[in-house]
N, C-alpha and C positions, 0 to 999 in steps of 0.2 A: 504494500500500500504506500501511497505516496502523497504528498498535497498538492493541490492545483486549484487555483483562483476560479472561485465560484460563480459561473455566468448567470444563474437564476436566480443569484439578490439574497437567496434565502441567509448566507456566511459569507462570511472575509474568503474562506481557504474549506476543501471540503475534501474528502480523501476520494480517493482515485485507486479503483482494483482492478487490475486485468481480470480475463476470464481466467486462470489458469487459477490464481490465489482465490477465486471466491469459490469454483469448482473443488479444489483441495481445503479450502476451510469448511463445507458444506458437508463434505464426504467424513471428512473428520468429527463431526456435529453429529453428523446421523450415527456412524459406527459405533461410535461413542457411548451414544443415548441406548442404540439396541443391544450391545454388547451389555452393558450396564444391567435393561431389563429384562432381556432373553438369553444370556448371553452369547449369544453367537447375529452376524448380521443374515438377516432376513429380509425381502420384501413381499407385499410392501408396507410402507409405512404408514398403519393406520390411522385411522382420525384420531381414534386416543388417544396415539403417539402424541400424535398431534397438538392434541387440547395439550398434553402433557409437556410438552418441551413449553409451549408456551407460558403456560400458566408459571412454571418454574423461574422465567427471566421477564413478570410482568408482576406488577403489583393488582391486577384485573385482567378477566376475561369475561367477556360478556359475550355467549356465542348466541342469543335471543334479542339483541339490541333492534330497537327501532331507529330506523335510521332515514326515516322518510321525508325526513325534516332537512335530512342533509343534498338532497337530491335523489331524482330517480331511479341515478343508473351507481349509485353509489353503495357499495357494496360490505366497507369495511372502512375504519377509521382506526387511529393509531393516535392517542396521545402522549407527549413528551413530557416530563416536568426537569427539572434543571437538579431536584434532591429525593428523587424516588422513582422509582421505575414504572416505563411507560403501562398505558393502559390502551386493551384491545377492545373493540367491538365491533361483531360480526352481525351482518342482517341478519335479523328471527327468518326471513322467507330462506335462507337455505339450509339454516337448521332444523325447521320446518315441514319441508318437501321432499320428500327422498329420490325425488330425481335428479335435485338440486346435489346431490352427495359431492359429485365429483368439483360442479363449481367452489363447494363450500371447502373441499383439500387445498386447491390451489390458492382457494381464497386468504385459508390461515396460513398456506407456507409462506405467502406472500406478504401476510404480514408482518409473520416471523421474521423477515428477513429485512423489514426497518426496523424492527426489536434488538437482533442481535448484532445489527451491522449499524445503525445510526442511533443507538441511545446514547451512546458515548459522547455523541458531538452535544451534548445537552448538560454532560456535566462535565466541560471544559470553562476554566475562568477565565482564561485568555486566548489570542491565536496561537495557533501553531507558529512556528520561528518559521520563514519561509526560505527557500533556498534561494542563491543566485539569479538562479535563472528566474524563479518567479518574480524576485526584485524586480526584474529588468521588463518584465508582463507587466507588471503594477503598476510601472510608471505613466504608461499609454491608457492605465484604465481608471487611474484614479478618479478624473473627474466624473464617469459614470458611476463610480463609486460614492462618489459625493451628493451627485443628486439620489442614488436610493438610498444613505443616510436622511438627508432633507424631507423625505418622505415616509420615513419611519418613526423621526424624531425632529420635534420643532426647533432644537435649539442640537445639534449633530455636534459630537466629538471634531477635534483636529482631525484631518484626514491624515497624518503623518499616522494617527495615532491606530494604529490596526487593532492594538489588543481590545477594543472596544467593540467591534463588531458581530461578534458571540452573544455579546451582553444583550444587547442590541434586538436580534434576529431570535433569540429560545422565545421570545414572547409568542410566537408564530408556534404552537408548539399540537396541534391538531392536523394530520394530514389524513383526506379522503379518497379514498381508493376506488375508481369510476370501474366500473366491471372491462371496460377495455382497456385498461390498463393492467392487469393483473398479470397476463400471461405474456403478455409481449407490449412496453413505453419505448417511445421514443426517447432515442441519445441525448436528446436537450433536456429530458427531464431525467437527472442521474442517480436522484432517489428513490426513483417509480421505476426507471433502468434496472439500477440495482437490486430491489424487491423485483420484479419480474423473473431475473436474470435467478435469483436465490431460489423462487418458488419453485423452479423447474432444477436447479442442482441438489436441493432437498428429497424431493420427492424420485426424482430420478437419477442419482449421482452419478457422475461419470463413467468411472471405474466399472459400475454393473451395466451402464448403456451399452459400453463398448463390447461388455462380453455377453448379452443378446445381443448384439448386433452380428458377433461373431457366430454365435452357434445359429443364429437363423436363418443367416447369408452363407453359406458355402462357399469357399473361394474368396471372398471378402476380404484383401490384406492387412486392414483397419487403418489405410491409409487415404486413397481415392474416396471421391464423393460419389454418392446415390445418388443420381438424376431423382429428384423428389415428385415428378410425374410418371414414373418407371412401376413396375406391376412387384417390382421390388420393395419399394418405398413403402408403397400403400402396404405391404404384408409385415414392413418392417414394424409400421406404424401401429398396427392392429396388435403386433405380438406386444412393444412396447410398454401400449393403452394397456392390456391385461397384465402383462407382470407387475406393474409398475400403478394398479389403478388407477389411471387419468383418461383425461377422454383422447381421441384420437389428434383432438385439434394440440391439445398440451405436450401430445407425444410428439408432433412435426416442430412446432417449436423447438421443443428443445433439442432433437435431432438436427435444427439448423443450428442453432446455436450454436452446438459443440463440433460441429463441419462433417457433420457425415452422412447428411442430406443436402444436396444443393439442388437453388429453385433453378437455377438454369447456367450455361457455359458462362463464366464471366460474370457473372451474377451471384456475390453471396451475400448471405444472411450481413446485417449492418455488421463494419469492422472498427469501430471505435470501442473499445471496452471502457466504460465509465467505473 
């Protein structure tokens, strides 16, 4: 993980994971957690799981929350506080509906994954020390910088002054999760990125993707990509969806993701890792 100046306003400075580190810290979380209560790793990983890793790193779970006040395509909310650990809540409709099952998986791995990856930025009292290079970023951006101070606070710190920008920004401390964001955010939003990106190395970790991919596919080096229109794909996707309980749409996801479905020649899945 690294720091990188935060284009969304939300922080001064926001960490920055390639796929690789959020893929090996995720695989490490699950292992972990089933070794612990089954002991040996198994899939897949049940909703109880589920509830269970959560509830352990949240001061609340609410998996019956009305949430209709928040929007209607809004599916889960995650609060922050700055001296106690965040609080989840999940729409009652998928706890609810049993058809809803599968949305309601991804729904909490995905919360899980601003739990376990961004509470931490909530109980920082200053900025991170920045490196060189971002110095030399910060100097071209400070005056946008400046006005989203001005607009957060009427009377803004020195703009020299970075370690105040945390202070600042925890206020904001409620983030809502639009059901199309859950499985796949775009790069510009890199905390909705990041939960997406988690929801799917939770539920289907790397490490077992790669080895159904391997015994389903025959001949399959685990290097080249699966044309993801291919009579391949679709069988890969289906085995995936069942080893791994998700729906088939969660299973392509994350099979681009991790490059071993591709939508077309010269064509892959977004390559920016936030």
């Amino acid at each position: 993980m690294k720091w990188v100046i935060d284009k969304t306003g939300r922080f001064g400075w926001r960490p920055y994971y390639d796929r690789a580190e959020l893929d090996s810290e995720c695989e490490q979380i699950v292992s972990d957690f089933l070794i612990q209560k089954y002991g040996a790793v198994r899939f897949p990983l049940t909703t109880d799981d589920l509830s269970i890793m959560i509830e352990r790193d949240t001061s609340d779970l609410d998996l019956f929350a009305d949430l209709s006040f928040d929007g209607d395509d809004v599916e889960a909310t995650t609060d922050f506080f700055p001296h106690k650990k965040p609080a989840v809540k999940i729409a009652r409709e998928l706890s609810l509906d049993s058809s809803k099952n599968l949305r309601l998986r991804t729904t909490m791995a995905h919360e899980y994954g601003h739990v376990r990856f961004h509470n931490f930025l909530w109980g920082m009292s200053a900025a991170p020390k920045p490196t060189v290079n971002m110095l030399k970023k910060l100097s071209s951006q400070r005056q946008a910088m400046s006005r989203l101070r001005q607009k957060i606070n009427q009377q803004p710190p020195n703009i020299k002054d970075q370690t105040e920008m945390p202070k600042l920004l925890t206020a904001q401390r409620t983030f809502k999760c639009a059901r199309g964001l859950i499985l796949q955010a775009p790069v510009s939003d890199w905390m909705e990125w990041q939960a997406s990106y988690v929801c799917g190395a939770l539920l289907m970790p790397l490490s077992s993707v790669r080895n159904t991919t391997l015994t389903s596919i025959p001949g399959w080096n685990g290097r080249d990509r699966i044309p993801a229109d291919s009579s391949q794909a679709q069988d890969l996707m289906s085995r995936i969806a069942q080893v791994f309980d998700v729906s088939p749409d969660a299973a392509q996801v994350r099979l681009l993701k991790t490059g071993i479905l591709q939508i077309a020649a010269n064509n892959t899945e977004e390559d920016i890792p936030l």
